[in-house]
VOMAR-250945 format. One record per residue (C-alpha): y, z, x; residue number from 1. Coordinates in Angstrom, 1 decimal, decimal comma. Last residue first. Example, Ala and Ser with C-alpha at 12.3 -4.5 7.8 and 13.67 -1.06 7.14 Angstrom:
BEGIN
{yy: -1,1&zz: 7,1&xx: 13,7&pator: 2} .
{yy: -4,5&zz: 7,8&xx: 12,3&pator: 1} .
END
This chain:
BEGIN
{yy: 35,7&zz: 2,5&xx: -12,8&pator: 336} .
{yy: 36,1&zz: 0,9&xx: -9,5&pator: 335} .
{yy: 35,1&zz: -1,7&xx: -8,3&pator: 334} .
{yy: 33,1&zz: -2,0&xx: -5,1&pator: 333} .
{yy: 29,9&zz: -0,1&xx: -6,2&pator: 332} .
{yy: 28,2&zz: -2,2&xx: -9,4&pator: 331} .
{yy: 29,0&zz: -5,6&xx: -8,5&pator: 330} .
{yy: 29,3&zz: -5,3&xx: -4,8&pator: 329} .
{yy: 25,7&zz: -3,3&xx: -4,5&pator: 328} .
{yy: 24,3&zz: -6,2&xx: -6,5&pator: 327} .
{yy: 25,7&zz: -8,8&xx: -4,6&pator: 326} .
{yy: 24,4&zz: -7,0&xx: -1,4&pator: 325} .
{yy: 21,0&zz: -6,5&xx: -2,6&pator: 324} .
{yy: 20,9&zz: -10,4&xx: -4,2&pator: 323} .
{yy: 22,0&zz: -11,7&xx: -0,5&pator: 322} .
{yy: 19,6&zz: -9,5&xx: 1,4&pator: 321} .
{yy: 16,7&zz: -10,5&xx: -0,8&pator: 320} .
{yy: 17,5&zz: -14,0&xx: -0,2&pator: 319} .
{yy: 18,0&zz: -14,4&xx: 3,3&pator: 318} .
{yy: 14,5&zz: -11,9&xx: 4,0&pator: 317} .
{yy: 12,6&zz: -14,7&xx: 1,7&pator: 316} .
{yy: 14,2&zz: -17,2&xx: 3,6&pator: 315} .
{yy: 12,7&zz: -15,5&xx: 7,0&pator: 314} .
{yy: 11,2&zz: -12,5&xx: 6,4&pator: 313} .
{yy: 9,7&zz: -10,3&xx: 3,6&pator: 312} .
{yy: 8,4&zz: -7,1&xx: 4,4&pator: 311} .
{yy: 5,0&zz: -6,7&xx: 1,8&pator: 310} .
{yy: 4,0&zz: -10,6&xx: 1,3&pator: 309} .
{yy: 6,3&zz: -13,2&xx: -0,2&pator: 308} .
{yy: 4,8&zz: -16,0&xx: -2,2&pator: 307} .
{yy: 6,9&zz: -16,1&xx: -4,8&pator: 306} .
{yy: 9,8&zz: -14,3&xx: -4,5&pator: 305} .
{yy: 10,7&zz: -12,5&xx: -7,6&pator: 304} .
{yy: 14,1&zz: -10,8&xx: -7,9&pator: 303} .
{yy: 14,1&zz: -8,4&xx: -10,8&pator: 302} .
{yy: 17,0&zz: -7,1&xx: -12,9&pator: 301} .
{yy: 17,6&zz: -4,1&xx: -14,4&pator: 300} .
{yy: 20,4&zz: -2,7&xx: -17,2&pator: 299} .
{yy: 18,8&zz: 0,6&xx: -18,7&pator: 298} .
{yy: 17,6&zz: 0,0&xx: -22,4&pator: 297} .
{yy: 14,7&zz: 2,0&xx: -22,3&pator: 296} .
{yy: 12,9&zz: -1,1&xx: -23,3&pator: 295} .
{yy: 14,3&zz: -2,6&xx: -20,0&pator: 294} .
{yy: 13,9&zz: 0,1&xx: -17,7&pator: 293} .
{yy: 10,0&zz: 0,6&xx: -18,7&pator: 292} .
{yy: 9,8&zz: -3,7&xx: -18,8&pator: 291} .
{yy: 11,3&zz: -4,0&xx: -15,1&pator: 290} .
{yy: 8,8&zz: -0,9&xx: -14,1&pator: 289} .
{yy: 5,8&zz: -2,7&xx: -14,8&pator: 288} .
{yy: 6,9&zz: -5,5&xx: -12,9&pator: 287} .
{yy: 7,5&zz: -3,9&xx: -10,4&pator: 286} .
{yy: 4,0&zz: -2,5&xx: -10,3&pator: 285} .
{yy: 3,0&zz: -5,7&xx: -11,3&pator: 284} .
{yy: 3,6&zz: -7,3&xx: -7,5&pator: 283} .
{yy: 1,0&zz: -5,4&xx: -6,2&pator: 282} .
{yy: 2,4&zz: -2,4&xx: -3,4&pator: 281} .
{yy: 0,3&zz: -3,1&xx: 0,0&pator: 280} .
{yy: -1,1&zz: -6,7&xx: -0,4&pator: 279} .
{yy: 2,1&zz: -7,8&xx: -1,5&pator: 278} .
{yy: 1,6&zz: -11,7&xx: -1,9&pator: 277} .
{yy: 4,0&zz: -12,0&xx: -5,4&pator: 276} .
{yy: 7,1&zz: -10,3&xx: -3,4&pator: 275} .
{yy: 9,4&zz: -7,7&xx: -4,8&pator: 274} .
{yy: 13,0&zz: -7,3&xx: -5,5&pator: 273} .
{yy: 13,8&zz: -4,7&xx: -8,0&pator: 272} .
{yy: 17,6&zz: -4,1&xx: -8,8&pator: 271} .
{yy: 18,4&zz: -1,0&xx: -10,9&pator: 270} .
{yy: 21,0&zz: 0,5&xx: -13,3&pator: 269} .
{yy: 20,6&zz: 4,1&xx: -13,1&pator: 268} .
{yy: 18,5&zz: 6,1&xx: -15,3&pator: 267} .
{yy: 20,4&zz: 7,7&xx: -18,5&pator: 266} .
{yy: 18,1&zz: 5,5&xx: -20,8&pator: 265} .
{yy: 14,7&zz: 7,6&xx: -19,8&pator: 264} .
{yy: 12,3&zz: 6,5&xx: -17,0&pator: 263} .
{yy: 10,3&zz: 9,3&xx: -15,4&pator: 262} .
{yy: 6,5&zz: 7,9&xx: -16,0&pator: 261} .
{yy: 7,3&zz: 5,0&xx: -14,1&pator: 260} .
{yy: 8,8&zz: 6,6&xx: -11,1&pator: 259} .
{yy: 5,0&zz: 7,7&xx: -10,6&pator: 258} .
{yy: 4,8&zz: 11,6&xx: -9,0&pator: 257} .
{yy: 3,7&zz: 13,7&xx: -12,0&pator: 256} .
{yy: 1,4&zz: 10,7&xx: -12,9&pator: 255} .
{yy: -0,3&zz: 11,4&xx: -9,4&pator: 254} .
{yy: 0,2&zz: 14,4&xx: -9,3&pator: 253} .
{yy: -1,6&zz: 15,1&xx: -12,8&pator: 252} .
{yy: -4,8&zz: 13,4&xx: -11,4&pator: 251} .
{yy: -5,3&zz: 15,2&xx: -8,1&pator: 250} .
{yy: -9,0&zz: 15,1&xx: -7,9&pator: 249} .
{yy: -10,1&zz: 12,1&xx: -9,4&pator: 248} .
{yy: -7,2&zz: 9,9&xx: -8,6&pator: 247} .
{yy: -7,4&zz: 11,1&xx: -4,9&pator: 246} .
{yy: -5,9&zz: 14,5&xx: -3,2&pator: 245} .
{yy: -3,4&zz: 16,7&xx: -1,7&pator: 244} .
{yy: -0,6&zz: 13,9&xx: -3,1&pator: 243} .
{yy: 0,5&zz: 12,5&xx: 0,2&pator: 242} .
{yy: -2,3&zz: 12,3&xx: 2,0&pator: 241} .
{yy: -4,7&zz: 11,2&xx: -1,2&pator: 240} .
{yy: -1,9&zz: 8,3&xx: -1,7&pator: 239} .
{yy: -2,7&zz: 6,6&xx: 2,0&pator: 238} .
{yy: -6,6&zz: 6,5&xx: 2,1&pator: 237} .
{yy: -7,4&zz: 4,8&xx: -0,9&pator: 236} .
{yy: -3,7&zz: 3,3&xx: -1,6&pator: 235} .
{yy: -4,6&zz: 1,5&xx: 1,1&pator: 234} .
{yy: -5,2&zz: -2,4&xx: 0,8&pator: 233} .
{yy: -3,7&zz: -2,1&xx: -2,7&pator: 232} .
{yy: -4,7&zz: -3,2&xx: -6,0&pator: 231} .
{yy: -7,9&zz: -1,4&xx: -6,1&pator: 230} .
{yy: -6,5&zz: 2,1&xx: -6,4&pator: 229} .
{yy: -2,8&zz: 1,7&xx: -7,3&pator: 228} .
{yy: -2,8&zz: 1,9&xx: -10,7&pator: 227} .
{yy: -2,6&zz: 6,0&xx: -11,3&pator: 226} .
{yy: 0,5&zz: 5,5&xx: -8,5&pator: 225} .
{yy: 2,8&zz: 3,9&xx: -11,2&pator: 224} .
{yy: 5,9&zz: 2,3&xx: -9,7&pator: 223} .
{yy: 5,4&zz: 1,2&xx: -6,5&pator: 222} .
{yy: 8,3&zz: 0,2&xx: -4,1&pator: 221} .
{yy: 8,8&zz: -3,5&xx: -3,3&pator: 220} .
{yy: 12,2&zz: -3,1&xx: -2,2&pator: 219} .
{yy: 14,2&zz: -1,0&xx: -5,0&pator: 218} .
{yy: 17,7&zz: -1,2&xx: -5,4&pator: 217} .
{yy: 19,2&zz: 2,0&xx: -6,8&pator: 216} .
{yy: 22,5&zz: 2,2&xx: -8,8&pator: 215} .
{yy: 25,3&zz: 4,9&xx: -9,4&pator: 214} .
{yy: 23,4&zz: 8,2&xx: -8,2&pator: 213} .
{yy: 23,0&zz: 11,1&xx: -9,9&pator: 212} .
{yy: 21,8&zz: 13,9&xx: -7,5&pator: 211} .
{yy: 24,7&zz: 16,4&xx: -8,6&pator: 210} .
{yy: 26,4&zz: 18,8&xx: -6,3&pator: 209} .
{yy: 26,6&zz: 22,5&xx: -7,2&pator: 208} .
{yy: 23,5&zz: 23,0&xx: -4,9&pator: 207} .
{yy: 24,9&zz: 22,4&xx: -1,8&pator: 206} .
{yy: 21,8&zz: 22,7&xx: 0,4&pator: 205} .
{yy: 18,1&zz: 22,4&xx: 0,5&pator: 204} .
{yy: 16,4&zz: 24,0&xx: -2,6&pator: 203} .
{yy: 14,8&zz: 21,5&xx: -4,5&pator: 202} .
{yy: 16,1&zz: 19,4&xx: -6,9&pator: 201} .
{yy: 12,8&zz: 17,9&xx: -8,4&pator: 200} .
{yy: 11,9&zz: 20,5&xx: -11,1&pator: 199} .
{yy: 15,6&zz: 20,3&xx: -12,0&pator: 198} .
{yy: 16,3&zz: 16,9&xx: -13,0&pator: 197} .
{yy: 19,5&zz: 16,3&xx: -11,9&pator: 196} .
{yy: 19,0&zz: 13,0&xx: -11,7&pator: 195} .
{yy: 15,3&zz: 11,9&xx: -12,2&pator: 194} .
{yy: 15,0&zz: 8,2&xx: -12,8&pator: 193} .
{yy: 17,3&zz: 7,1&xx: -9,9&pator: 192} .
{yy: 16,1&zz: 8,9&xx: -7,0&pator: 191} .
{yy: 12,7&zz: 8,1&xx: -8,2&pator: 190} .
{yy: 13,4&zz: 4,4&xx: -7,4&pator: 189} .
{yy: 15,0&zz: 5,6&xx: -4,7&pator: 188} .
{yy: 11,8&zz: 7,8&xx: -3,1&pator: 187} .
{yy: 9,4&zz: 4,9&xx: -4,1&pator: 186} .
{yy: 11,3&zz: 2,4&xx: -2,9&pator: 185} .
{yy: 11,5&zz: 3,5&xx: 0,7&pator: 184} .
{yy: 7,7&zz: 4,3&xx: 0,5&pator: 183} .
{yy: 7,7&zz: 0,3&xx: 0,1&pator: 182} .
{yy: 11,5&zz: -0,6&xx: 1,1&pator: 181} .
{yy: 14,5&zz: 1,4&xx: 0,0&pator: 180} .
{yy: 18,0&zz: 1,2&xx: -1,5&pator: 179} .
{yy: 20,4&zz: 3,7&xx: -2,8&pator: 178} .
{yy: 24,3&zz: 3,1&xx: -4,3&pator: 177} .
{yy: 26,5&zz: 6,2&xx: -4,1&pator: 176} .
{yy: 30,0&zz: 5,3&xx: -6,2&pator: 175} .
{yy: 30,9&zz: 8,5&xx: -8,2&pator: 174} .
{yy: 30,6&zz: 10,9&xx: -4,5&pator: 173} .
{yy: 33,8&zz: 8,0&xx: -3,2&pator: 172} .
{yy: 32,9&zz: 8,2&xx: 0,7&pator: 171} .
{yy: 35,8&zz: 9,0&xx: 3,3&pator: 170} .
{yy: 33,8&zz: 10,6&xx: 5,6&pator: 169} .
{yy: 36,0&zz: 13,6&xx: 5,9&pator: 168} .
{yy: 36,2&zz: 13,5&xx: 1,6&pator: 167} .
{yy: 32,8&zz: 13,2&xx: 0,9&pator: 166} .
{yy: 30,9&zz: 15,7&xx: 2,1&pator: 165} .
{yy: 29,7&zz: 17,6&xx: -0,5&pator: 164} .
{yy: 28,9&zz: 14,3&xx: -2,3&pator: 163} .
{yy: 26,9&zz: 13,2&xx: 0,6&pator: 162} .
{yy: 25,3&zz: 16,3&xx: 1,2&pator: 161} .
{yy: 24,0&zz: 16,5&xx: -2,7&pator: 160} .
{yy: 22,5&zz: 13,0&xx: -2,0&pator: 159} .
{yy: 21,0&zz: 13,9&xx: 1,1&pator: 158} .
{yy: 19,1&zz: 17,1&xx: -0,7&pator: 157} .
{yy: 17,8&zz: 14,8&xx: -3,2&pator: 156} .
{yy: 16,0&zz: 12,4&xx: -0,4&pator: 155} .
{yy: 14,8&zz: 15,8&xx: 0,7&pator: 154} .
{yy: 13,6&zz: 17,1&xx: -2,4&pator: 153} .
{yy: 11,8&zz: 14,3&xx: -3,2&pator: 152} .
{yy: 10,1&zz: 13,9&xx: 0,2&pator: 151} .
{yy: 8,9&zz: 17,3&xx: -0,5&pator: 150} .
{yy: 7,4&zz: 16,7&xx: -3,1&pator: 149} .
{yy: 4,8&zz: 15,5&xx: -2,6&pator: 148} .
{yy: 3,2&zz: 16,4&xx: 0,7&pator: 147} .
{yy: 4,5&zz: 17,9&xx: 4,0&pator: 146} .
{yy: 1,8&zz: 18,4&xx: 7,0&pator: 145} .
{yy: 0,0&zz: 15,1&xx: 5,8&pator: 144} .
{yy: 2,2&zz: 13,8&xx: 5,1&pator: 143} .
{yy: 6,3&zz: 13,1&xx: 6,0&pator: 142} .
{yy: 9,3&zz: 15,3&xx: 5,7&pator: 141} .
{yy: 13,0&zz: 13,0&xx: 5,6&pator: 140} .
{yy: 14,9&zz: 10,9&xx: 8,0&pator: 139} .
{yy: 17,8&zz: 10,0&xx: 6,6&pator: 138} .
{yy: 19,7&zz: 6,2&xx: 6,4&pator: 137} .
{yy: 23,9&zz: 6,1&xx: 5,9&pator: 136} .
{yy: 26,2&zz: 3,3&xx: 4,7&pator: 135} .
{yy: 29,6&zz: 3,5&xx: 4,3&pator: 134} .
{yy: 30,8&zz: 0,1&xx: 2,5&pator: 133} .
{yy: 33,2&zz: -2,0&xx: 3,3&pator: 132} .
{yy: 31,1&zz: -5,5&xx: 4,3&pator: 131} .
{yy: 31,1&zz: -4,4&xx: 8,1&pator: 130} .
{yy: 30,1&zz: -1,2&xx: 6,8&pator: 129} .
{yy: 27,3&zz: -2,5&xx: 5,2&pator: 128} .
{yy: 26,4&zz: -4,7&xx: 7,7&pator: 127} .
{yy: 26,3&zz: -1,8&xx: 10,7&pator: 126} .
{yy: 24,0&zz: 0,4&xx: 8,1&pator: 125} .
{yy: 21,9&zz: -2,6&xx: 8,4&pator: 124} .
{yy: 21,2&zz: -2,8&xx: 11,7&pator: 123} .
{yy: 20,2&zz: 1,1&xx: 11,6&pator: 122} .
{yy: 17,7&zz: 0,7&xx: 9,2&pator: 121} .
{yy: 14,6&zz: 1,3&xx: 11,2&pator: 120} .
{yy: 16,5&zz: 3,8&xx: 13,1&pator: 119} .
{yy: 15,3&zz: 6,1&xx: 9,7&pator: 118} .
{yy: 11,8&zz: 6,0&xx: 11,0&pator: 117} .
{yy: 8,7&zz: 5,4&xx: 10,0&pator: 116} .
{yy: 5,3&zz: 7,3&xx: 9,2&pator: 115} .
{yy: 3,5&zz: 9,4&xx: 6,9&pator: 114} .
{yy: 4,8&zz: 8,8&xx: 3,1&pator: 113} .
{yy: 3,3&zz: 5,4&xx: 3,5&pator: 112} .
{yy: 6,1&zz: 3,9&xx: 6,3&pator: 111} .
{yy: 9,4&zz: 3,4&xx: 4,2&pator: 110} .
{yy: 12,8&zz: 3,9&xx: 5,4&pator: 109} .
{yy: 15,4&zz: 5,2&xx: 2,8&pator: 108} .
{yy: 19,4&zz: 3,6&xx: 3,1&pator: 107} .
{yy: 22,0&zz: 5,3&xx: 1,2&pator: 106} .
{yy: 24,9&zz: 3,2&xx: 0,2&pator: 105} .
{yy: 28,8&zz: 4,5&xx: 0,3&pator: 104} .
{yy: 31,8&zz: 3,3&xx: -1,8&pator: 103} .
{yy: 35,1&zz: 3,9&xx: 0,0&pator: 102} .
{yy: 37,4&zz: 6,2&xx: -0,2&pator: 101} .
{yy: 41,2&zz: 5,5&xx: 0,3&pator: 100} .
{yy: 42,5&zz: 2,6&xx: 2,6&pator: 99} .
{yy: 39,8&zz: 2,3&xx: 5,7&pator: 98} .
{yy: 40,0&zz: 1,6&xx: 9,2&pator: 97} .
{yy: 37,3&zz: 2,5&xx: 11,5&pator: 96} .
{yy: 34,8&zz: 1,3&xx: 8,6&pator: 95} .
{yy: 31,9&zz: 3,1&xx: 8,1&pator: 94} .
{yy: 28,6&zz: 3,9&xx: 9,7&pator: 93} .
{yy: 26,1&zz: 6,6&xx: 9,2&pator: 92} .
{yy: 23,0&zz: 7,9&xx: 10,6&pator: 91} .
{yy: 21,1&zz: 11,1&xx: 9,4&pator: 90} .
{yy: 19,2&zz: 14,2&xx: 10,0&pator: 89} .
{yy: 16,7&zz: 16,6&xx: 8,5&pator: 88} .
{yy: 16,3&zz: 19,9&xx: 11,0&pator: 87} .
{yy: 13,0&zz: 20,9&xx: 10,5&pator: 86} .
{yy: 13,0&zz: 24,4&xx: 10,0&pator: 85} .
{yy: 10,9&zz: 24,8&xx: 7,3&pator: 84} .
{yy: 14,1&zz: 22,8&xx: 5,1&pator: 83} .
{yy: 17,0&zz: 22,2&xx: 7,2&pator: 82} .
{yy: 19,4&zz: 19,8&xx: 6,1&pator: 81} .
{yy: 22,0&zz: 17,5&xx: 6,5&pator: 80} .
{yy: 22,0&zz: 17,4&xx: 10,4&pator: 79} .
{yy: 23,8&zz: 14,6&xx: 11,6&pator: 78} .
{yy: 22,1&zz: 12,7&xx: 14,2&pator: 77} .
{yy: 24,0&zz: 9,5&xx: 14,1&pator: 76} .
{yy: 27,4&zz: 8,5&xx: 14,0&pator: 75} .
{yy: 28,8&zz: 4,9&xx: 13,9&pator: 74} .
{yy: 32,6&zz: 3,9&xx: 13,3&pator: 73} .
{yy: 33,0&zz: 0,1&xx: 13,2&pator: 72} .
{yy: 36,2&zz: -1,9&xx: 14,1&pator: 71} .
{yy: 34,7&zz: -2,4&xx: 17,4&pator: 70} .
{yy: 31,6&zz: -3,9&xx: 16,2&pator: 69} .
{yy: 28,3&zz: -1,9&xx: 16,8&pator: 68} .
{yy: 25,7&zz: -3,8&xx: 18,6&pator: 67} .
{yy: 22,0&zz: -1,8&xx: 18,5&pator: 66} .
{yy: 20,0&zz: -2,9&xx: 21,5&pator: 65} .
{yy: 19,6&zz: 1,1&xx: 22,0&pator: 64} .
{yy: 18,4&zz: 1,1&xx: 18,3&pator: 63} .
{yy: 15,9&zz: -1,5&xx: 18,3&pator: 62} .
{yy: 14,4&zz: -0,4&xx: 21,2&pator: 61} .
{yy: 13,9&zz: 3,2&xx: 20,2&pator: 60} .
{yy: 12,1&zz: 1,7&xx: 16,9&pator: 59} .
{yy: 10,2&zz: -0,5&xx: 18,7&pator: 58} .
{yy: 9,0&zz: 2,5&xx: 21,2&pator: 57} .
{yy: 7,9&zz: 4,0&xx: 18,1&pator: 56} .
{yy: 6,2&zz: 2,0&xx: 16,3&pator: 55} .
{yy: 4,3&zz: 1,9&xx: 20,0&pator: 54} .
{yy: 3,5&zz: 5,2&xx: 19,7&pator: 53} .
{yy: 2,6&zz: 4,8&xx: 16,1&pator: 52} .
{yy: 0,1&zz: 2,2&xx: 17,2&pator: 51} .
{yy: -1,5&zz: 4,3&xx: 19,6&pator: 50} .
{yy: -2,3&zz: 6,9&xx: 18,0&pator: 49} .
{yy: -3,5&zz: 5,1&xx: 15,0&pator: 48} .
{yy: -6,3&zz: 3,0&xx: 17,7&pator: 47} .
{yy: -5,4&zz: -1,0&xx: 17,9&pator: 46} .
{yy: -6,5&zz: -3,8&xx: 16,1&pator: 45} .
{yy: -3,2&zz: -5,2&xx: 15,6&pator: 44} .
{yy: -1,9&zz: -5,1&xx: 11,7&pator: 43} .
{yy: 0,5&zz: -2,4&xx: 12,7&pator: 42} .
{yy: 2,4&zz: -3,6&xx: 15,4&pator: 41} .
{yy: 2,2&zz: -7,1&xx: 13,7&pator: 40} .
{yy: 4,2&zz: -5,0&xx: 10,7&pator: 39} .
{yy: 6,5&zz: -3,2&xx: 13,2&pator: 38} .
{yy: 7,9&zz: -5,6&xx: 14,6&pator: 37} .
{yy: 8,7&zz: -7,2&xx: 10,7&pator: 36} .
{yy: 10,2&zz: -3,7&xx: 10,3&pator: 35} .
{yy: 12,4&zz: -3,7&xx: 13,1&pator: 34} .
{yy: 13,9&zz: -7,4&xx: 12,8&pator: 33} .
{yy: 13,0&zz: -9,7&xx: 15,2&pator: 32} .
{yy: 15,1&zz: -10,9&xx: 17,8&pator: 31} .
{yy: 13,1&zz: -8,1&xx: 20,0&pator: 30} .
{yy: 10,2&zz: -10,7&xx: 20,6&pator: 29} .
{yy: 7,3&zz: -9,0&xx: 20,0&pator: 28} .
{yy: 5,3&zz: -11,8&xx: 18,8&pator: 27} .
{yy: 6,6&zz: -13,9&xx: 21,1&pator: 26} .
{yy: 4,7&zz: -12,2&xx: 23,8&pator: 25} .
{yy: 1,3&zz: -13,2&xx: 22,5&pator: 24} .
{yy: -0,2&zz: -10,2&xx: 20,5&pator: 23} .
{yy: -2,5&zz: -7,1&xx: 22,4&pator: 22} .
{yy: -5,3&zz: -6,3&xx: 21,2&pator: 21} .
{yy: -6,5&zz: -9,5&xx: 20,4&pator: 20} .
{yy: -8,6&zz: -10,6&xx: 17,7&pator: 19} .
{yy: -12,9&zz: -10,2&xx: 17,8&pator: 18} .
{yy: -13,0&zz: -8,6&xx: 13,7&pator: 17} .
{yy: -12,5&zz: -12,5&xx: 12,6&pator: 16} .
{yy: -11,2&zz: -11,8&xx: 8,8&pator: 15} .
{yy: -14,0&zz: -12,0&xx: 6,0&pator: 14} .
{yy: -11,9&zz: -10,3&xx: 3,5&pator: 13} .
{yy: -13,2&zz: -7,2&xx: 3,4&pator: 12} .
{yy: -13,4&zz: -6,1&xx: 6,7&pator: 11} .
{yy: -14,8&zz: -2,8&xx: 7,8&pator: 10} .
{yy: -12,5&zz: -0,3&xx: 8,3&pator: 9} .
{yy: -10,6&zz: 1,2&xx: 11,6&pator: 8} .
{yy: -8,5&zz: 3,8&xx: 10,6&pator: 7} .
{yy: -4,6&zz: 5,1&xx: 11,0&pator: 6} .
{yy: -3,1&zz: 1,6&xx: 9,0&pator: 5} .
{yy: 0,5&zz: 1,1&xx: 8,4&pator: 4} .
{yy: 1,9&zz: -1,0&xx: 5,3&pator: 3} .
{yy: 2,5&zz: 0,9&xx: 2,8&pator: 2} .
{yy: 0,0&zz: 0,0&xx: 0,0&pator: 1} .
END
């Protein structure tokens, strides 16, 4: 479902098991983009140690290639939390110069609930604020150590320190826009069906601040975890990490925990783009959650690209980008 494999399992679909450990040089040409590095990365052959070392290093690479434009002001490692003692931070960038506040998008990294990293998004944290927004990405708790939902409360917890913090960083707390790919998704797609919601606030930090944000876009996040089994390459080992347990076991999480089952008219307006190849997250799961929004009456649109695989790239990466940022512009820049 997410993208990154720990174990070794028998093929399925009749793939040669004899490939190369280690991928011709172009195919870790930095000029990629982080995630797309990070998807040959993961599909190698290689031992899960291993592999997130090397996510890793990519990660690390990514960011000290990272070009920031003079006119752009970028901060990272701000601590905005501190739950079990983990010390949750952030990146953000905005523009040096700036008349009044300025909308603000919060980025989510995905990686199954148990990997990734929020330098993943650093690139386009710089095009947001290029563009006039501030954008910021968190790190947040990942399985096994920290399951459902603790993610939740952290991704909640950044929200509340955005709007607590919005006047030295110039950020407008009624114009918070949230996107995320895969496990990404997930936590903005939830982000967006369950403001203020108290069973998922948590206890991390400027509680007087609501979690309400203005719009989510949602890259190929799942939707309805109770489906997943058997649509996914692995939701079977993935999901029982997160949620203590399989279908089976821990049934009520795994409704408890699908965005689906959370949808109500006051959600925010939402953008889904999602490929018709996913492998990882099926392409109904956003479709399913198109119709929930829809008959709930909550403004939604849905970007299909056919073809597209989990992590789009190339013309596929164009478009997605294009319809994120036009609908960031259309429901952030002005003002109501």
């Amino acid at each position: 479902m997410f993208r990154i494999n720990r174990k070794r399992r028998k093929s399925t679909y009749n793939e040669p098991m004899n490939r190369p450990i280690i991928p011709p040089a172009k195919s870790l040409n930095t000029r990629l983009d982080p995630a797309r590095s990070i998807f040959i990365l993961a599909s190698m052959r290689i031992p899960a140690s291993l592999t997130v070392f090397l996510c890793i290093a990519v990660l690390k690479l990514f960011a000290a290639e990272l070009q920031v434009p003079d006119n752009i002001l970028f901060e990272k490692g701000i601590e905005y939390a501190n739950p079990d003692d983990q010390h949750l931070q952030l990146n953000l960038a905005r523009p040096k110069q700036s008349e009044g506040s300025l909308p603000c998008v919060l980025c989510i990294h995905g990686g199954g609930f148990r990997a990734g990293n929020r330098e993943g998004y650093n690139p386009l944290l710089v095009k947001l604020a290029e563009h006039g927004y501030v954008a910021v990405t968190v790190s947040y708790r990942l399985a096994p150590k920290y399951q459902f939902p603790a993610a939740i409360y952290d991704v909640k917890a950044a929200v509340r320190w955005l709007k607590a913090n919005a006047a030295p960083y110039h950020i407008d707390p009624d114009r918070i826009g949230v996107t995320g790919d895969s496990a990404g998704g997930h936590l903005v797609q939830f982000l967006g069906v369950t403001a203020d919601l108290k069973q998922f606030e948590g206890d991390e930090g400027n509680p007087g601040q609501s979690t309400r944000v203005a719009c989510v876009v949602n890259r190929y996040g799942p939707s309805d975890f109770t489906k997943s089994y058997g649509k996914s390459v692995d939701a079977a080992e993935v999901l029982p990490l997160w949620l203590g347990g399989n279908l089976e076991t821990a049934h009520a999480k795994h409704i408890i925990s699908s965005p689906l089952n959370w949808v109500t008219p006051a959600a925010a307006p939402t953008l889904i783009l999602h490929g018709t190849d996913d492998k990882y997250v099926a392409y109904e799961q956003g479709v399913w959650m198109r119709d929930r929004l829809q008959a709930c009456g909550v403004e939604v649109e849905m970007l299909t690209l056919e073809g597209a695989g989990h992590g789009f790239k190339g013309a596929d990466a164009e478009k997605a980008e294009q319809a994120m940022f036009a609908f960031f512009d259309k429901h952030l820049k002005a003002k109501p």
